[in-house]
N, C-alpha and C positions, 0 to 999 in steps of 0.2 A: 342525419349525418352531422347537421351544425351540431348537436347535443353532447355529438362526441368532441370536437374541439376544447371547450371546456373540461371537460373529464382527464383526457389524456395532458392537459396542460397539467391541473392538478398531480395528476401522477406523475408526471417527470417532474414538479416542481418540490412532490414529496421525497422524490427519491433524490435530489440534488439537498437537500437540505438533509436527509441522513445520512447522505456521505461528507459533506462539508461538516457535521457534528461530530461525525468519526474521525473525520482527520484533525478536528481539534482536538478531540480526546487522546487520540492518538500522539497527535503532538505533545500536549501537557504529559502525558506518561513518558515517553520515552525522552525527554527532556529533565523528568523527574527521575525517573532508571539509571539511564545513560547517556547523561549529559557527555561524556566526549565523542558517545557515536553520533549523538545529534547534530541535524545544519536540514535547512529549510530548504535544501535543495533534492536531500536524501530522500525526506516524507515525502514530496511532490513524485520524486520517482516511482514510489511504493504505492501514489494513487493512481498513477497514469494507467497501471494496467491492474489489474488482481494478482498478479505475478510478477517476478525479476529475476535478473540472474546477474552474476557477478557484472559481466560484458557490458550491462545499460549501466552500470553506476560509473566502469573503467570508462565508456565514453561522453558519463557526464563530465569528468571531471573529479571525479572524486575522489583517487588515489589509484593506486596500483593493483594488481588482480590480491596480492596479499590483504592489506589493507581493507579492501573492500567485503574480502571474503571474510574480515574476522568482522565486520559491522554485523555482515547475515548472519554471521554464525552467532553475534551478541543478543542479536535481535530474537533469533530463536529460542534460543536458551533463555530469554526472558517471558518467551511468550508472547511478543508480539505476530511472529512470523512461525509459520510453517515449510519444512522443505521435502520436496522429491526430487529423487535419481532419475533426470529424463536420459536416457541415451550415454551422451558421456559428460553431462554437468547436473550440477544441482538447481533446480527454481523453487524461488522461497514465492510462498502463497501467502499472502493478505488475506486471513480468510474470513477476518472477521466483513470487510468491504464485500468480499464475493455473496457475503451469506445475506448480503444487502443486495446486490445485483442479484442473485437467483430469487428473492422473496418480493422484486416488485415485478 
């Protein structure tokens, strides 16, 4: 059982270092893309979950349901983000982070 403590620390310490890489990469890109949808409060959004929806960014602070919805919709159209029809809104999918969480 101790044997495992080591083991699983390494792997969460791997898996926090290739999301922390992604989000840097992620940062420098869409900083290089779309420097006016960029602010370092949006990217923190977009890692907290594998997913968003207009709703988390309106209650960050981040502008108006308009405003906010043409960020995802820039996002998408660049390729960072993906989106599905849940119900009755759209969630944009991080998928490159997710494809990081399902693979550790």
């Amino acid at each position: 059982m101790l044997e495992m403590i080591p083991f699983t620390a390494n792997k969460g310490l791997n898996l926090l270092n290739q999301v922390n890489g992604l989000m840097q990469t992620f940062t420098d890109e869409v900083k290089e893309t779309l420097p006016k949808v960029y602010s370092k409060d949006l990217i923190e959004i977009l890692f907290k979950l594998p997913y968003t929806k207009c709703q988390y960014l309106i209650d960050a602070g981040l502008g108006n349901p308009k405003t906010v919805g043409n960020y995802l919709n820039e996002l998408e159209e660049a390729g960072f983000l993906t989106s599905e029809k849940v119900e009755k809104e759209k969630q944009y999918l991080n998928y490159k982070l997710m494809e990081i969480l399902e693979n550790s």
